[in-house]
C-alpha positions as CSV (number, residue, x, y, z in Angstrom):
1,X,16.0,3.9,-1.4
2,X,18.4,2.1,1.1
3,X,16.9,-1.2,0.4
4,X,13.8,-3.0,-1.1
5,X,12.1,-5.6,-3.2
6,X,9.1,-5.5,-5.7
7,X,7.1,-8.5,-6.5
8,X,4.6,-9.7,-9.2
9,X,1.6,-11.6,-8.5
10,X,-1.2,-12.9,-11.3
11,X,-4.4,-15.2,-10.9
12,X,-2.2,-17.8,-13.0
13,X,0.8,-17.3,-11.1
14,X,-0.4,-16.0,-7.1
15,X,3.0,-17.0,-5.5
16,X,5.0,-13.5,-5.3
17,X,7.8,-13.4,-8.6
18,X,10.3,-10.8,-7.9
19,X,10.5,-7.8,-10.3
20,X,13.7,-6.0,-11.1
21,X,13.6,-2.5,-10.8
22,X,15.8,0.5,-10.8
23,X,15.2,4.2,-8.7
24,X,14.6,6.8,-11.1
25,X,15.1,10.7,-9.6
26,X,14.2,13.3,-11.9
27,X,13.5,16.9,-11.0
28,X,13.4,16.5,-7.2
29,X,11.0,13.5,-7.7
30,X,11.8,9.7,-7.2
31,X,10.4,6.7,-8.0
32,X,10.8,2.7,-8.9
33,X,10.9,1.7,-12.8
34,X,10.0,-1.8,-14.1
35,X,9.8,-4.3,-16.9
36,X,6.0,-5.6,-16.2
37,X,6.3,-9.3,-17.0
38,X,2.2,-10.1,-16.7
39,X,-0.5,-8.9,-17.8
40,X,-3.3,-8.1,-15.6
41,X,-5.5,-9.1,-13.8
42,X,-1.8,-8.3,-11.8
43,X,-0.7,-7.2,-8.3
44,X,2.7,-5.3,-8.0
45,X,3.5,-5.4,-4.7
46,X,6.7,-2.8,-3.2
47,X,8.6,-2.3,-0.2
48,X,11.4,0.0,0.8
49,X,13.5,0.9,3.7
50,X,14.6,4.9,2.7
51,X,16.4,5.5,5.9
52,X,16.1,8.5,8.1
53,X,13.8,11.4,7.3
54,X,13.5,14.9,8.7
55,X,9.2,15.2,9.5
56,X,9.2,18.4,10.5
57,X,11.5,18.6,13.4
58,X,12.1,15.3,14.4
59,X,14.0,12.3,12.3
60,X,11.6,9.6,11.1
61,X,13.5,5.9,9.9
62,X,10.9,5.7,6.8
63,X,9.2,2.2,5.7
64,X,7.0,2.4,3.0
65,X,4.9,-0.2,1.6
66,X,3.4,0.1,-2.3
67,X,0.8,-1.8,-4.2
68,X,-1.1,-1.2,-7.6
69,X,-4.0,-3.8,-7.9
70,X,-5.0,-4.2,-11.5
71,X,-8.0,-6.1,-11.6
72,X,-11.9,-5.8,-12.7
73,X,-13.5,-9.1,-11.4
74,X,-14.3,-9.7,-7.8
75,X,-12.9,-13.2,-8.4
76,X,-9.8,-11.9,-9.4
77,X,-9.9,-9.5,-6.5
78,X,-10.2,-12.5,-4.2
79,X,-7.2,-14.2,-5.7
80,X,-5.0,-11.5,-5.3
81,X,-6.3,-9.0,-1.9
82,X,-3.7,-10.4,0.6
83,X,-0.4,-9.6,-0.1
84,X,1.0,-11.9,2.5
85,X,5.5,-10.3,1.8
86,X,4.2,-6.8,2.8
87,X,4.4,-6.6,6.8
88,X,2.2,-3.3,6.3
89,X,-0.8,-4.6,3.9
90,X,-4.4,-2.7,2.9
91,X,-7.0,-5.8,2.1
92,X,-9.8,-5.0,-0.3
93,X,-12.6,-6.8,-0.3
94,X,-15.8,-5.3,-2.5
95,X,-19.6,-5.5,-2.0
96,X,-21.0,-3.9,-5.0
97,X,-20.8,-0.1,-5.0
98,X,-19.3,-0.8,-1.1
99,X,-15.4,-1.0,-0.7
100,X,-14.3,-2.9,2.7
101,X,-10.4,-2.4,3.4
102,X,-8.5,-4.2,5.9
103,X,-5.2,-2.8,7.4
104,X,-2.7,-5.5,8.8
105,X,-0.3,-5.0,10.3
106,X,2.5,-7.9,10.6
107,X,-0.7,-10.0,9.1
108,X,-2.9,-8.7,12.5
109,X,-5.2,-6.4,12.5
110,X,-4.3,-2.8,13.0
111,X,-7.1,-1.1,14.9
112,X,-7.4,2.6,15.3
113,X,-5.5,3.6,12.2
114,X,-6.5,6.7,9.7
115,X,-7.2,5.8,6.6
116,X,-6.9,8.2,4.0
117,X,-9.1,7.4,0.7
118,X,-8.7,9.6,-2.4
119,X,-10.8,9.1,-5.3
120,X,-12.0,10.4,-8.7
121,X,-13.9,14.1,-8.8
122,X,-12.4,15.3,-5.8
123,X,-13.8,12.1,-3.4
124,X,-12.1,12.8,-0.3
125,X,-12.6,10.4,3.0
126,X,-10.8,9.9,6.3
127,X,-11.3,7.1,8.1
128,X,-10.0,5.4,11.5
129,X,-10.4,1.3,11.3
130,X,-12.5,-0.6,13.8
131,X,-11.1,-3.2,16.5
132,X,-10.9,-5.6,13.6
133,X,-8.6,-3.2,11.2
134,X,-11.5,-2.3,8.8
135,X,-13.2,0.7,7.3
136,X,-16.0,0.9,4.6
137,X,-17.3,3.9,2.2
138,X,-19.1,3.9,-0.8
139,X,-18.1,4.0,-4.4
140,X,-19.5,7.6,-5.3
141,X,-17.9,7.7,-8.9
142,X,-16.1,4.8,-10.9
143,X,-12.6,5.5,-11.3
144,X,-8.6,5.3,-9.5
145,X,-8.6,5.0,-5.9
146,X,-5.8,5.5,-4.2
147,X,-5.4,4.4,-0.1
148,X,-3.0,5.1,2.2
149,X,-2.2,4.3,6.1
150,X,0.6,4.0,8.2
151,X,1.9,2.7,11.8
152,X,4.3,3.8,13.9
153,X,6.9,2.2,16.6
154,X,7.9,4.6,19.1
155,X,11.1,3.1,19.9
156,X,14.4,5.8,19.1
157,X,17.5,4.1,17.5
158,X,20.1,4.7,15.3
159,X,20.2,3.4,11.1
160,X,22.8,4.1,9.0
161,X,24.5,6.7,11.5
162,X,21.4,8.8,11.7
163,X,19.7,8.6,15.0
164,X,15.6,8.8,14.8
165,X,12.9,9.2,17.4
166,X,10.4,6.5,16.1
167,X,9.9,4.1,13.0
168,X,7.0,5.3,10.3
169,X,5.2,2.8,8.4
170,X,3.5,4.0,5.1
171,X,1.3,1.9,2.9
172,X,-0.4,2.8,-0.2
173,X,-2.3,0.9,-2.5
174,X,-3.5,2.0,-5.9
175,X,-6.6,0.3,-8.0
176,X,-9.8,1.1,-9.9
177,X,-13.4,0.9,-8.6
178,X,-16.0,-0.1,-9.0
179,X,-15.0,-4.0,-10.6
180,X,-17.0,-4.6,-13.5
181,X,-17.5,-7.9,-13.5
């Protein structure tokens, strides 16, 4: 990772604390390591500039945008949902066994954008948002959920030497379902 910052955010403490962190790349796998200073109900909120990428045949400059939400009670859930540091940022808001997620984009909504939901025992769901950035589904089986979206910018340019044909934006964000409480 060319450059990045992880934060922290609990109920007690909302404001976003930065985390220290350090890559770890292990057979031909990466990923960021921390000292968890809260415990949940927590938010760990990630972003990273990786630099140029090869998609295929054509050079990608890769953003990508992380959170794990830990939390069980809609109140909580409400505390923590907007992650306001993350330009690219997947809002949950729940209704029972209903999920509601909002995609932002630069904190508007990003209309039109696939939304790919994975779940537990094999829940699989692909979703475009509506003119207000959202999508809904129904909580089939209680377990980890894991979301992920992205935008693009079609402008070409140059980082780090490398020229690319457009900007990708990837967000993910990682939590259980359905909350408890």
């Amino acid at each position: 990772m060319k450059a990045g910052k992880t934060w922290i955010r609990t109920v007690e403490s909302p404001k976003a604390t930065a985390l220290e962190v350090k890559e770890i790349n292990e057979s031909k796998k990466r990923w960021l390591q921390a000292q968890l200073t809260s415990k949940a109900p927590r938010s760990i909120d990630s972003y990273g500039k990786f630099g140029v990428y090869r998609y295929g045949q054509t050079d990608v400059l890769l953003h990508y945008y992380a959170r794990n939400l830990n939390v069980t009670a809609h109140e909580d859930l409400h505390e923590l949902a907007r992650s306001e540091q993350l330009d690219l940022d997947i809002v949950p808001h729940d209704h029972g066994k209903t999920m509601q997620l909002t995609v932002l984009w630069k904190a508007k909504a990003a209309a039109g954008r696939m939304m790919y939901i994975r779940g537990p025992k094999g829940f699989r769901k692909n979703i475009k948002t509506d003119e207000k950035g959202r999508v809904e589904f129904e909580i089939e089986n209680p377990g980890r959920f894991l979301f992920r979206t992205f935008v693009e910018d079609h402008t070409p340019g140059k980082d780090d030497g490398k020229d690319y044909a457009f900007v990708r934006h990837n967000g993910t964000m990682v939590m259980t379902l359905p909350l408890v409480k």
